[in-house]
C-alpha positions, 0 to 999 in steps of 0.5 A: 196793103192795109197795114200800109194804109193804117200806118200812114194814117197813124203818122198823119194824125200823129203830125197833126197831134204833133202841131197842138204839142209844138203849140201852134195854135200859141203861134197864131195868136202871137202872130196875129197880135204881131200881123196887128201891130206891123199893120198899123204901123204902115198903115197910111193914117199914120203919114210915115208911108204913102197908100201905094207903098202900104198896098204893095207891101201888105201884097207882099206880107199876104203873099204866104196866107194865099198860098195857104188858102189856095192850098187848102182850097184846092184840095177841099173837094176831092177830100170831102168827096172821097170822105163822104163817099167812104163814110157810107161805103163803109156802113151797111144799108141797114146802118144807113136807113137807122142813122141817115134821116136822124143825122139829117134832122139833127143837122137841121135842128141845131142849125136853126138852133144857132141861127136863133142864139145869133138873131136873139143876140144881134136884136138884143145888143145890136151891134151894127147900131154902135158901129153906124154911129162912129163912122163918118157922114160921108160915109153913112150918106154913101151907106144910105144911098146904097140902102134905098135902092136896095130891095127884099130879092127873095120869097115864097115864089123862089122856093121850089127853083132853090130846091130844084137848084140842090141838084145839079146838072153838071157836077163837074161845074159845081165843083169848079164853082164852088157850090157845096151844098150841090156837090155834097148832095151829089156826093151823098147819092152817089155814096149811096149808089155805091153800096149797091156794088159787089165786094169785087168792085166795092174794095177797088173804090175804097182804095181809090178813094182812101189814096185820094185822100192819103194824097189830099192831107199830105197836101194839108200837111204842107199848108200848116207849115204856113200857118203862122207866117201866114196869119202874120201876113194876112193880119198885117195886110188888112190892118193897114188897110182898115186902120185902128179906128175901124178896129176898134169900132169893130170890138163890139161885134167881135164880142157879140159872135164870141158870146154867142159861140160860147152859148152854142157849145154850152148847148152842145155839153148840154146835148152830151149830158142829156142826149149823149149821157156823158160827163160834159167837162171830160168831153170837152177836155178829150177834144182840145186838140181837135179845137186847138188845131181846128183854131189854128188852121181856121179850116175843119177840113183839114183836121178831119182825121184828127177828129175821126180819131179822137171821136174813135180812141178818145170818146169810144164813139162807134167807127161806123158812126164816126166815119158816116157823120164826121165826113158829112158834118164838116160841110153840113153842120156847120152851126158856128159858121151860121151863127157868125153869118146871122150875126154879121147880115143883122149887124150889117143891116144895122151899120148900113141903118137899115131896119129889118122888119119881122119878115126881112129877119124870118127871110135872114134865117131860112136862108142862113139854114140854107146856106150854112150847110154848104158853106166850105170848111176852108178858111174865108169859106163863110164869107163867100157864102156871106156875100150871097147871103146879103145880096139874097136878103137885100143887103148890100154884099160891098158891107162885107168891107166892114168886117173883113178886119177881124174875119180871120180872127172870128174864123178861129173860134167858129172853126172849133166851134163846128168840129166840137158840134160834129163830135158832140153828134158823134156822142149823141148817135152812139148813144142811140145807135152805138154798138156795145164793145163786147157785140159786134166785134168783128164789124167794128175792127172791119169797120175800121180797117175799111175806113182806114185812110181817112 
């Protein structure tokens, strides 16, 4: 049964290897370009068709993208669920104690790190300034309006409700609504408790788990076949809905948050050098097909056995490592998704001319920590958490409008941004935890056998 289970991972992985050869992430850029293009040309600005007529095609055109974010959607939580909960299964409690707080500092420490480079560049360059002074007067007075009523919702008080508020009453209903950050707590718990089980009733729960998620990426193998049609579609969409002028105003952000991704996996290679030991250059050239496709599909869900792969054959990370961070870290360490949200709330507040005092911007951070560790690995997942983001800091969630032109493009960068932050983990705590080649041999083949179907 487990050479079964084995073979059928080799073929996933080797589909989802199969995807970066065939090029896909050349694809999506091609049909984003082209989604671009036929959306201004039925853009209603341009007078050829009316607004009624561009709505209903651009439906049309979207239809295959939201076919694609329902497929994935649908099958994120089983598959981090069942991740999650395997990637502790499978290390022994001694394991646990020695990686679990280190891992859960790390996570912390580099979020906040990321949050930072994304206030830093949002004050310096002050993107959302350049935008409120393009767009028209009606619309600035419509922002202001909206400003003045608007008020700081969140302090000290709230604080021991929002902790309180982590675990939740009812799991099913945090599955059904969506709340990450719940769920993966529950889900931790629940993994812990079950190393607690015999091996009578330990390896039934591990095939359950693993044939939950052999059953979830088969249904993420039929969404990339979607993709490009699908960016296509959604590119297409809302271009013609937000127009030339709006895009064009928006570059400067675009800029901004690509500037300081590219300074957060500098970062990261240089936590591989230092902390990890390693050469920076042959670790970035390792995990290119993981950042490739993680670009392409916008989802680090998705890609998860790719990169549980790679973290094993290509970087030698420890299986027992791998499996208990990379499962985790897709939904916790979500570092590009929390840059990308501080950059946007401050460019936002500045496009609304809405000034941020030093508490408003302290009061921003907490809660991008906060909610960048439940932010879904789905695609559109850090809008939503973006949305309560606003609302919480006294923004105005309808400013979400404003950047939703160029998310799906940002999604691409920050998605291999985040799954290069979970591997650079992976390098980090084999270097301290790591089991030698020659010792332990035996636990390492377990280790993998055990983990096989991720």
């Amino acid at each position: 049964m487990f050479d079964t289970e084995i073979k059928s991972l080799k073929s996933l992985n080797h589909y989802l290897r199969k995807l970066v050869e065939n090029r896909l992430w050349l694809k999506v850029i091609i049909a984003l370009f082209l989604g671009v293009g036929v959306g201004l040309l039925l853009s209603p600005q341009n007078g050829w068709i009316t607004k009624d007529t561009a709505d209903v095609l651009g439906n049309w055109l979207a239809l295959p993208g939201m076919l694609f974010l329902k497929l994935v959607q649908m099958i994120m939580i089983p598959l981090i669920v069942a991740s999650i909960i395997t990637g502790i299964a499978s290390n022994d409690k001694e394991n646990l104690k020695r990686l679990g707080g280190g891992v859960f500092v790390y996570f912390i420490s580099t979020t906040i790190i990321s949050v930072s480079i994304g206030t830093v560049l949002a004050l310096l360059f002050r993107p959302g300034k350049y935008l409120h002074q393009q767009v028209e007067v009606d619309h600035a007075n419509a922002m202001a309006d909206t400003v003045e009523s608007s008020e700081l919702s969140f302090g000290i008080k709230d604080i021991p409700d929002a902790i309180t508020n982590l675990l939740p009453e009812n799991p099913l209903a945090s599955m059904v609504s969506g709340e990450m950050l719940s769920i993966v707590i529950f889900t931790i718990i629940i993994g812990v408790a079950v190393l607690s089980l015999t091996d009578d009733f330990l390896k039934p729960v591990k095939l359950l788990l693993g044939a939950i998620q052999e059953i979830c990426m088969t249904v993420v193998k039929w969404a990339m076949l979607l993709v490009p049609i699908a960016v296509f579609g959604l590119m297409a969409q809302l271009t013609s809905s937000v127009g030339l002028n709006s895009l064009a105003g928006l570059g400067f952000y675009v800029l901004v948050v690509l500037i300081g991704l590219l300074i957060l996996v500098g970062i990261y290679l240089l936590l591989v050098s230092i902390l990890g030991r390693s050469n920076p250059f042959k670790f970035l050239r390792k995990i290119t097909d993981v950042q490739l496709l993680a670009f392409s599909t916008t989802s680090s869900a998705a890609v998860m056995p790719l990169s549980l792969k790679t973290a094993e054959e290509e970087l030698k990370v420890d299986a027992s490592i791998s499996n208990f961070i990379i499962p985790i870290g897709t939904t916790v360490n979500m570092d590009g998704t929390a840059l990308y949200q501080t950059i946007t709330t401050l460019f936002i507040a500045q496009a609304y001319g809405l000034e941020m005092g030093i508490l408003n911007v302290i009061v921003i951070i907490v809660t991008i920590v906060a909610a960048s560790i439940g932010t879904p690995a789905i695609p559109g997942g850090g809008v939503v958490i973006l949305a309560s983001v606003l609302s919480s800091v006294g923004i105005p969630s309808e400013g979400i409008i404003i950047i939703i032109g160029v998310e799906r493009l940002l999604g691409m960068f920050r998605s291999a941004v985040n799954v290069t932050g979970d591997l650079t983990a992976c390098m980090v705590f084999d270097r301290f935890y790591g089991k030698k080649p020659g010792k332990a041999k035996e636990s390492y083949v377990k280790a993998n056998t055990e983990y096989s179907t991720v």
